[in-house]
C-alpha positions, 0 to 999 in steps of 0.5 A: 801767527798774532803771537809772532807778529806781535813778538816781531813788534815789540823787538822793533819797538824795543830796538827803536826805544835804544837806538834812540836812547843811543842817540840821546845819550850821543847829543848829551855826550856832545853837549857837555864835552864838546867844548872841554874838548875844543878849547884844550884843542884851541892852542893846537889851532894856533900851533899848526897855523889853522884859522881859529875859525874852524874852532869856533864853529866846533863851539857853535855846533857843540853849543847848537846840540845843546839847544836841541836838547832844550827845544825837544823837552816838554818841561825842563827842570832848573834851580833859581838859586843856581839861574841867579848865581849864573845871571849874577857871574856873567852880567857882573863880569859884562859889565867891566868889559862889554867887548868879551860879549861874545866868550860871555855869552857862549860861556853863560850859555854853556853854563845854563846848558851843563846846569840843565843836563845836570838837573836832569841828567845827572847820572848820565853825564855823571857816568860819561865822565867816568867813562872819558877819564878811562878812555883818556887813560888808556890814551895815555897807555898809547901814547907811552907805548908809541914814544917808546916804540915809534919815538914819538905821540900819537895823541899829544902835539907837541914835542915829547917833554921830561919832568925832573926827578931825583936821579934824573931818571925821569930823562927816560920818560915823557911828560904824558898829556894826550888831547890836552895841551899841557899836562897839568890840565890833563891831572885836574881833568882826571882829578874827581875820578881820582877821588871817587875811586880812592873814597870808594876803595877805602870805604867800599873796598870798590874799585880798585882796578879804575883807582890804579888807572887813574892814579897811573895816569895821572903820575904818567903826566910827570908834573909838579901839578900831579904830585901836589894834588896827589899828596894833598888828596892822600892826606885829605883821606888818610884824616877823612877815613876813619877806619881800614888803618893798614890800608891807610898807611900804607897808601900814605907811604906810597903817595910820599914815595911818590913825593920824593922821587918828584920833588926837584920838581916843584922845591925849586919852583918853590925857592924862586917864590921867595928868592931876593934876587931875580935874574931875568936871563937866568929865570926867563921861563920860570913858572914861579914869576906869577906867584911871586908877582901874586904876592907883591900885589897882595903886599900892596893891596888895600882892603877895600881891594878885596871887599869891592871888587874892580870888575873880572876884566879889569883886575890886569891893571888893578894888580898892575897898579899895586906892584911896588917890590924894586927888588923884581921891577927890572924883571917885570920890565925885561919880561914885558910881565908889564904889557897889559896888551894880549895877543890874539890867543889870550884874548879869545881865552880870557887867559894871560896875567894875573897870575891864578884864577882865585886872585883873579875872581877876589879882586874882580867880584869882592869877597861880598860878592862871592859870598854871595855867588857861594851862597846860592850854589849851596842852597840849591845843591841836593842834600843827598846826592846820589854820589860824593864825587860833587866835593871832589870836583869843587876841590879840583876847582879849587886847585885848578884856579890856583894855577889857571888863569881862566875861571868863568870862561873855562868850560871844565871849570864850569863842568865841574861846579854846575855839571858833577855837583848835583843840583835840585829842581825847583822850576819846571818849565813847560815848553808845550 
C-alpha cells in the first residue's frame, strides 16, 4: 500500500516537473519571439486600418513576460563585455535624438532580455528557433496549396505578387511570405537554419530532410534576396568544405541553376545602379534608387564621415547633405527621396531613408566606435559554442543590413547577434 502510494507521488511530481517545465519553456518562447512576430505584423496594422495601439501592447505583454523570467531567477548569469556593448549602442543612439526614447528603450530592453535567455538558455531558444523555421516552412507549403486551390493566402496579407524569371514562367507562381510582411524578410528569418543544416549535411551527412525544407522555402519567396543569399551561402561552403567533392559540386550546379532561372530578377536591379540616366516616370518603384543614392553619398563623403560618427538618428540629413550627382537630383526632387519628414509608420519603426542599415550604423557610430561595439561582442562570446549556427546568424545580419534600413531597432537583428551567438557568463547576479 506505501509502495503504491509513493508511485502514485512520484508520477504527480514528475507530471508536476513537465508541466511547468512546459510552462518555462511557453514564457521563454514568448519573450524571444514575441516581438520578431509583432513588428513583422506592424504594417498589417496599418494595412487593415487597425490602431497601432493594439500592437504596442502586444509589445508590452511580450516585453512584461520577459521580465517574469527575470523576477522568478535567484541568480541571473550576464556578460559585462556584452552590458557594455549594449549600454554603449543605445545611450549612443539616445544621445542624437532623445524623442526615439521610447523604441530605445523597449529595443534596449529587449536586447538585455535576448542576452539573458541566451545565457542561460542557449539551447532552448536555440532549439525553438529551428523549430519556427519548420513551422513557417510548412506555412509556406499552406499557403502555396491555398493559391493554387482557393485563389488565394491564408497566411500572408497582401495580394498574391510574382517574381521574374527567365521564361516568365515564374507568372504561375506567387511570391511566398507567410507572417512576414515582405518576402526577403521571410529569407533571412530562414537564413541560419539554412546554413546549419547545409554544415551539417555536408559535414555530418545530417539533416538532409530539414535542408530541402528550408531550401524549398526559401526559393518559394521568388525573390532577388533568396537567390543572392543562396548563391553566396553555396560558394561560401563549397570553399569552407574541404571534403565530400561530388556532394560539393554538385549543390554548386544546383544553386547556379537556381541563378539562372531567377536572374531577370536582380541584373536589372543591378543595371539601374549604374545607369546615367534616370526617368523618374519610368523607375518610379525601382528598389535600385536607394543603392544608387548610396553611392553618391559615398562619392561626396569625407573621411572624417566615416571615423566620427554623426549620431544614428541624424545620418538622414548628414547623407542629405553629401548628394551632389546632377545627374539624379531631378529624380530625387520628383520622388520626394529628399523629404526627411517621416510619416507615422517610419517613425514608430526607425525605417525610411537611408538607404541600408550598414550605412546607416558607419555614418551614425564612426568606424571607431563599431571597433569597439565588435570588440567587446567578440570577447564574451564563448569559445567553444556548443553549435556553429552563431556565424551563420552574424552573416544573416550582414546581408540583412545591406537592405534593412532598421538596425538597432530590429528585434531579428538583434535575436540573431545577442540571442543565436552564444555568450559566456562572467556575472551572477543574486536576486535572493
Amino acid at each position: 500500500m506505501t509502495s503504491n502510494l509513493q508511485k502514485i507521488l512520484n508520477e504527480s511530481s514528475l507530471k508536476n516537473f513537465k508541466l511547468n517545465l512546459t510552462f518555462s519553456n511557453l514564457l521563454i518562447f514568448i519573450s524571444w519571439f514575441g516581438l520578431i512576430l509583432i513588428t513583422n505584423l506592424y504594417s498589417r496594422f496599418y494595412y487593415y486600418g487597425l490602431s497601432i495601439n493594439f500592437a504596442k501592447l502586444l509589445i508590452f505583454i511580450s516585453l512584461f513576460v520577459g521580465l517574469s523570467l527575470f523576477l522568478k531567477e535567484k541568480v541571473i548569469r550576464l556578460n559585462t563585455n556584452v552590458l557594455a556593448a549594449i549600454a554603449i549602442i543605445y545611450l549612443h543612439a539616445m544621445f542624437s535624438d532623445h524623442t526615439k526614447i521610447a523604441v530605445l528603450s523597449y529595443s534596449a530592453f529587449y536586447c538585455m532580455l535576448i542576452h539573458y535567455l541566451s545565457v542561460n538558455w542557449y539551447q532552448i531558444i536555440f532549439k525553438q528557433y529551428l523549430w519556427t523555421c519548420k513551422l513557417i516552412a510548412f506555412f509556406a507549403l499552406v499557403d502555396f496549396l491555398s493559391f493554387n486551390l482557393l485563389g488565394d493566402f491564408i497566411f500572408a496579407f497582401r495580394d498574391p505578387r510574382y517574381g521574374l524569371c527567365v521564361s516568365n514562367w515564374c507568372q504561375y507562381f506567387p511570391q511566398i511570405m507567410t507572417i512576414f510582411d515582405e518576402p526577403s524578410h521571410m529569407v533571412f528569418y530562414l537564413l541560419p537554419s539554412f546554413m546549419y543544416y547545409l554544415s551539417s549535411y555536408l559535414e555530418k551527412n545530417e539533416n538532409l530532410l530539414y535542408f530541402l525544407i528550408i531550401f524549398l522555402s526559401l526559393i518559394s519567396t521568388l525573390s532577388t534576396t533568396s537567390v543572392i543569399v543562396i548563391s553566396l551561402v553555396s560558394f561560401f561552403y563549397f570553399f569552407r568544405v574541404r571534403r565530400l567533392l561530388f556532394k560539393k559540386i554538385v549543390m554548386l550546379l544546383l544553386f547556379i541553376l537556381i541563378a539562372y532561372i531567377f536572374s531577370e530578377s536582380y541584373i536589372w536591379k543591378i543595371q539601374y545602379i549604374f545607369m546615367e540616366n534616370w526617368n523618374s516616370k519610368t523607375f518610379t518603384f525601382s528598389s535600385s534608387a536607394p543603392y544608387r543614392m548610396l553611392i553618391d553619398s559615398l562619392n561626396g563623403a569625407a573621411i572624417n564621415n566615416f571615423i566620427i560618427g554623426s549620431g544614428l538618428y541624424n545620418v538622414n540629413q548628414v547623407l542629405i547633405n553629401l548628394l551632389d550627382d546632377p545627374n539624379m537630383m531631378s529624380y530625387y526632387l520628383s520622388e520626394g527621396i529628399l523629404d526627411i519628414n517621416t510619416g507615422p509608420y517610419e517613425k514608430n519603426t526607425g525605417d525610411g531613408w537611408p538607404g541600408v542599415g550598414l550605412i546607416r550604423l558607419l555614418f551614425g557610430y564612426g568606424i571607431v566606435l563599431l571597433l569597439l561595439i565588435s570588440t567587446l561582442l567578440y570577447c564574451g562570446k564563448l569559445k567553444e559554442a556548443s553549435s556553429n549556427i552563431g556565424f551563420a546568424a552574424i552573416f544573416t545580419v550582414f546581408l540583412m543590413w545591406l537592405k534593412i534600413v532598421a538596425t538597432i531597432e530590429l528585434p531579428l537583428a538583434i535575436f540573431f547577434i545577442f540571442g543565436l551567438v552564444e555568450y559566456k557568463s562572467n556575472l551572477a547576479i543574486k536576486l535572493r
